[in-house]
Each structure stands twice: as structure tokens, then as C-alpha cells.
C-alpha positions as CSV (number, residue, x, y, z in Angstrom):
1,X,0.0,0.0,0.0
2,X,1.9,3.1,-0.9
3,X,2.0,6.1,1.4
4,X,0.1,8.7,0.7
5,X,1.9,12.2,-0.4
6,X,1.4,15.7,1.3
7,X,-1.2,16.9,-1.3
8,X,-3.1,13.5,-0.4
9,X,-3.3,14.5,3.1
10,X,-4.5,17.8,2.9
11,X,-7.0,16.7,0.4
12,X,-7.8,14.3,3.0
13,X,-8.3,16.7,5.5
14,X,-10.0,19.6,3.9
15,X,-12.7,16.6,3.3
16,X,-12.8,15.6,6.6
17,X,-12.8,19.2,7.8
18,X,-16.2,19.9,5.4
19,X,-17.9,16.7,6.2
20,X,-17.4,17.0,10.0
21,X,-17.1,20.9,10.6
22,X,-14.1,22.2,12.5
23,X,-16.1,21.4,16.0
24,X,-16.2,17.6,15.7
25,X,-12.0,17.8,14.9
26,X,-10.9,17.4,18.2
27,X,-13.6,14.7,19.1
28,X,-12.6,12.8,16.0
29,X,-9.0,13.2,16.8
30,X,-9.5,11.7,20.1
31,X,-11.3,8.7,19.1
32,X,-9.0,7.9,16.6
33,X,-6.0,8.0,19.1
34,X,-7.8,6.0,21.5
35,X,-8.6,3.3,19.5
36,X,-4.6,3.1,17.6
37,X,-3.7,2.7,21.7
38,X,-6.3,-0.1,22.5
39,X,-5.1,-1.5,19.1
40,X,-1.3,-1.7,19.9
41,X,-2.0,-2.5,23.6
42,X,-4.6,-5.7,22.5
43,X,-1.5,-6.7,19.7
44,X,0.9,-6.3,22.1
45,X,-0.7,-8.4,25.3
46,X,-1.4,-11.0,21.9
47,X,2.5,-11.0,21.3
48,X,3.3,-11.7,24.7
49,X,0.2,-14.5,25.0
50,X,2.0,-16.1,22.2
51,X,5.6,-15.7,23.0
52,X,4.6,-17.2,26.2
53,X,3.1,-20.6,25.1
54,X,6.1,-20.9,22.6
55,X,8.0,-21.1,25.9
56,X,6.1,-22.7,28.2
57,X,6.6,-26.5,26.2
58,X,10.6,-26.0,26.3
59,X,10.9,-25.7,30.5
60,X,7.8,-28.4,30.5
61,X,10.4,-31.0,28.6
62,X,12.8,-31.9,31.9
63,X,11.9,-35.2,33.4
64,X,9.9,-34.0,36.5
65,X,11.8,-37.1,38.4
66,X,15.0,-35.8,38.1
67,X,16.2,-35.0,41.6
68,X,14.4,-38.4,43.0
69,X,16.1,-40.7,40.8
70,X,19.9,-39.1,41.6
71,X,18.8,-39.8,45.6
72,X,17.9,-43.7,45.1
73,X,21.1,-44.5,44.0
């Protein structure tokens, strides 16, 4: 997807700015930053759910019986 260049953006906005009115700005603004946060906080508790269960199986694979055995003998 190619970034969009400065004359896209202000094209972009003066729309915005007609459709919504120079009130609702700030509003929209807001909302907009609030949901990128909830965004990159949900991908980023994901990330870590995931990393986790990659490393749970690895610490999982010792013989639980490990210290009981070397005592018998």
C-alpha cells in the first residue's frame, strides 16, 4: 500500500474538515488515538500470549523425576 503524499493528506483533510465541521475535529482526533492505543496495547498483550506458550513447552520438557532418581542411587 503506498504512502500517501502531502497533497493527499491535505485533500484528505479539507474533506474531513467539510464533512465534519471544524467542532467535531478534536472529538474525532481523540477517538482515533484511543482506538490506535487499545489497538497496539490488544497486539501487544497477543504477542506476549503467544511468546509465552512458545516457551512454556521448552521448560515443560525436563523429566519432573529428576532430583528423586539421583537420591535412590
Amino acid at each position: 500500500m503506498p504512502i500517501p503524499g502531502p497533497w493527499e493528506l491535505i485533500l484528505l483533510l479539507v474533506i474531513v474538515l467539510i464533512i465534519f465541521g471544524p467542532g467535531k475535529l478534536p472529538d474525532i482526533g481523540n477517538a482515533v488515538g484511543k482506538g490506535i492505543r487499545e489497538f497496539r496495547k490488544a497486539s501487544s498483550d497477543l504477542e506476549e500470549a503467544v511468546r509465552g506458550e512458545s516457551k512454556k513447552p521448552a521448560n515443560d520438557q525436563r523429566p519432573a523425576n529428576d532430583e528423586s532418581s539421583d537420591r535412590s542411587h
